[in-house]
N, C-alpha and C positions, 0 to 999 in steps of 0.2 A: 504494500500500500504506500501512499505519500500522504505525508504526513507536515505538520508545521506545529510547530513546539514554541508558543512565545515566553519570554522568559528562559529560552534553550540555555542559557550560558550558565544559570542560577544554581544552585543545590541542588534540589530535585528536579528542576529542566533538564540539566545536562548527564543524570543520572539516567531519565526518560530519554531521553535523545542518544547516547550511548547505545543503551537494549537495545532501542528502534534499529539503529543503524544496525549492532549485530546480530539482530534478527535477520536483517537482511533489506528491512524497508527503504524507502528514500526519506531521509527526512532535513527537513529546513529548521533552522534555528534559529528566531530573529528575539534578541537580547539589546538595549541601552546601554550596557554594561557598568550601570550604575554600584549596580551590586552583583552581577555575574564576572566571568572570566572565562574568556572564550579559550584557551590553555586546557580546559577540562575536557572540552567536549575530543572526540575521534574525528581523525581525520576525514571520514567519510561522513558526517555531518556537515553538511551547508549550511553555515554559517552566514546573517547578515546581523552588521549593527544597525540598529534603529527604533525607532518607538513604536510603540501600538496605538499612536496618536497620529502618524504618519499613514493616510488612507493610501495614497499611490503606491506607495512603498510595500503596503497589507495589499494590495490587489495584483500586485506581481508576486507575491510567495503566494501568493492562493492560489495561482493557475494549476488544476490537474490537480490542486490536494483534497482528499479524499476526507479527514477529519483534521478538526483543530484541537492540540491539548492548547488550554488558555492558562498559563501557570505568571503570567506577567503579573508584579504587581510587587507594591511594598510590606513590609510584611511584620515589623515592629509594632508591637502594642502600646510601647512608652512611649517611642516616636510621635505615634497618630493622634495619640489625644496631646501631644505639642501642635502636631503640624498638621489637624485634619482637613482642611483642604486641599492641600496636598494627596491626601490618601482618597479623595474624594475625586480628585481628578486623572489621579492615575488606575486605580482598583476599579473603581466605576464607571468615568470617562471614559478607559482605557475599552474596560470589557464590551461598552457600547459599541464604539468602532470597530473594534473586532467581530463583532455579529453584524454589523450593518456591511462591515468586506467582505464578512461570507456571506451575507444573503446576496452580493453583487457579482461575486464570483461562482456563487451557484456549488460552495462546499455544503455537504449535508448533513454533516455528526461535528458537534464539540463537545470534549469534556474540559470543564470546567475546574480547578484544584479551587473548593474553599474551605473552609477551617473549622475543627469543633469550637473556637472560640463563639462563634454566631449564639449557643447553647447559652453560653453565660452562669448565670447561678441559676441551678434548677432543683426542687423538691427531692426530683427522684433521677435515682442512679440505676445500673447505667443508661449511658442517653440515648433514648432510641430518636429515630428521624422525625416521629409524628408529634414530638414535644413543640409547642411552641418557643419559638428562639428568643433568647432573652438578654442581648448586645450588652456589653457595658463599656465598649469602648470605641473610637471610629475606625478605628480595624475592623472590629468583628463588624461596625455595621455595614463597613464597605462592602462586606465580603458577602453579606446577606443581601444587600440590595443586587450586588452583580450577579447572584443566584437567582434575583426575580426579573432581571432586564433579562438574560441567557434564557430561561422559560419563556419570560411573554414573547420577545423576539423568535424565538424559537418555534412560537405556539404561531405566531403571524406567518412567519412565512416556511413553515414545511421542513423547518431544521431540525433532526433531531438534538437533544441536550440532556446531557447529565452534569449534576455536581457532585463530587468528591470531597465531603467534608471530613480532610485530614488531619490527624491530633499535631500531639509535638512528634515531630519528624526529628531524626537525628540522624551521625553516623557520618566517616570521612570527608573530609572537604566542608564540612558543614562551615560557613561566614564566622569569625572570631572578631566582631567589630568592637570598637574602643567603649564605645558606646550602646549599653542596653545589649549584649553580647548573649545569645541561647544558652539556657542553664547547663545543658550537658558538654560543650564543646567545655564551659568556661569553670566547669566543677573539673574535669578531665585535666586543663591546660594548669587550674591552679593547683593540682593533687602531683605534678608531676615538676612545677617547678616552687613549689613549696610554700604557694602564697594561702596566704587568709582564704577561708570560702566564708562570704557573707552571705546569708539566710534572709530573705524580707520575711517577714511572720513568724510564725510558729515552728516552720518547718514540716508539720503536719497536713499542709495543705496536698493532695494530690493532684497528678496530670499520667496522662496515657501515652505514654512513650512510645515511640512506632519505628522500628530502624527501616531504612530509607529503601533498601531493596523489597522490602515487601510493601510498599508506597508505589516502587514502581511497579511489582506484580497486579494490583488494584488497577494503575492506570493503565497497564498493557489490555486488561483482561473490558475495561471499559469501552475501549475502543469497536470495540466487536460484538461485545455480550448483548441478549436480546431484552425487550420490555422495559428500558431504562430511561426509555423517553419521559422529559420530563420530572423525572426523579434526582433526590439528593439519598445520597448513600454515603455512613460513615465509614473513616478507616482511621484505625488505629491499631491498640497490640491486646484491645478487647481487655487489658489490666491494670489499675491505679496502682501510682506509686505514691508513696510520698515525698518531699523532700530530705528527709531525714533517711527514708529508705537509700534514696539514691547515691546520698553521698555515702553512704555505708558501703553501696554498690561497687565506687567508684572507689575509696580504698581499698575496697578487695580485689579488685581488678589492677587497680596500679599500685599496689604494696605501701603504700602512704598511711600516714597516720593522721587523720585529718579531726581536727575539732572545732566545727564551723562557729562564727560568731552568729547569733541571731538579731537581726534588727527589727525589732517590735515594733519601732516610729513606723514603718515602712510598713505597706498592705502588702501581703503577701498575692494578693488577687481572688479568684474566686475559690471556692473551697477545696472541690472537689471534681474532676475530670472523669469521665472512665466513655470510650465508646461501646456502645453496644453495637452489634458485629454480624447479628442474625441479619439482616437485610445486603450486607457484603457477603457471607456465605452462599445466600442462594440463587443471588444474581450475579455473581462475580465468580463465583468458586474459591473464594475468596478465603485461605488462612491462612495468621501471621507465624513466619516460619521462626524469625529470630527473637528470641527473648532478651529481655536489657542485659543482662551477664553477657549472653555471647555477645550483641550489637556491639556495647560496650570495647568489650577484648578486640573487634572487629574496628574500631574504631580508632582505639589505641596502637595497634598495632599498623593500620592501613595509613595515619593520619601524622606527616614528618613533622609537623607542628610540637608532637607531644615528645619528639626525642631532640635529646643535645646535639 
């Protein structure tokens, strides 16, 4: 098949665009490279830099592609409630143009990556799709609205559309930015050069860690699978952690002896994470292969960040 992967250059773009390629497909990778690095992808990815705000640009990768993964977008929580305009014009702007190039270029399947954050804080665990979403930040709410322009768009002109509502995603290559950095890269990176791990909350709080290959087996298996039209389907590792679990995790894995500080002033965020997984099982065939221990090990061992 041909394919177009925006956000190709990203974490999990360029992790999806890699399979693709060595499946064997054609696939196009168009990345800003704001936050990707086109260094990641295979050589046999076709690579372009540019925006998803760039309609000409979106209507020459679209010729002859068959589905759109739509992974473009920013992706920080702390970020967005600074900058949510920002997150408004590219998550959502972004997603718009991109359905309005494929309804022009006549592509007829996109999946969608959005986020269990849309969930928010919810009664009951774990979280199946027919909860109402309950946003607490202009992340999660970007991410829910470009779920509903990709349906209605979808629903107007004859596209199929899925959304992908993926937890915390981890695992080699994962961003280590200065700023608001992913709990697992930045638990890992400071367990192995001996810094402080600071804790917002309790530490009690949990999230559904998902290592990044079985992220991508969800989105391979999306492109094809049948009755999905229209539907959001979670992915995750189907299991809460805590924070206090993980860092336990992350000394046992990297031989450190860590005793995190906790900072109380600081909201730890919402309570409790967990994806419930029965709707990716039977639409997707969908199970998480890697558990946090091996991801972990898988991560430390793949990722030169974490060695001298």
């Amino acid at each position: 098949m041909k394919f177009l992967v925006t956000g190709g250059a990203g974490f999990l773009g360029s992790a999806l665009a890699n399979q693709l390629a060595h499946d064997g497909h054609e696939v196009r990778a168009l990345d800003d490279l704001s936050a990707g690095d086109s260094d990641r992808l295979a050589p046999e990815v076709l690579f372009t830099r540019g925006d998803v705000n760039d309609r000409p640009k979106l209507w020459s990768l679209l010729q002859g592609v068959e589905c759109v993964y739509h992974l473009a977008a920013r992706v920080s929580v702390p970020e967005s409630i600074l900058f949510p305009r920002e997150y408004n014009a590219v998550n959502v702007g972004g997603t718009v143009g991109v359905m309005e190039a494929m309804r022009d270029a006549g592509v007829k399947r996109v999946v969608l990556t959005s986020s269990g954050a849309v969930y928010g804080s919810q009664l009951q665990q774990p979280l199946r799709e027919t909860l109402v979403p309950n946003p607490d930040s202009p992340y999660a709410v970007s991410k829910l609205s470009a779920e509903a322009y990709v349906r209605t768009i979808g629903t107007l002109w004859g596209i199929e559309t899925v959304a992908l509502r993926v937890f915390n995603a981890y695992g080699p290559g994962q961003p280590l930015p200065a700023s608001h950095p992913p709990v697992v890269p930045r638990f890992i990176k400071g367990a192995v050069s001996g810094a402080s791990l600071v804790v917002h909350g309790d530490g009690q709080q949990s999230r559904d860690y998902v290592f990044v290959s079985d992220v991508v087996a969800a989105l391979l298996a999306a492109a094809t699978a049948r009755n999905l039209d229209r539907l959001v389907v979670n992915v995750g590792s189907g299991t809460a952690t805590t924070l206090r679990q993980l860092v336990a995790a992350v000394a046992e894995v990297t031989g450190a002896r860590l005793e995190p500080l906790y900072n109380n002033k600081e909201s730890g965020g919402v309570r409790e994470m967990c994806a419930d997984l029965t709707l990716a099982g039977s639409l997707l065939g969908y199970s998480p292969q890697v558990g946090l221990d091996e991801g972990l090990r898988r991560t430390l061992a793949a990722d030169g960040r974490f060695h001298a």
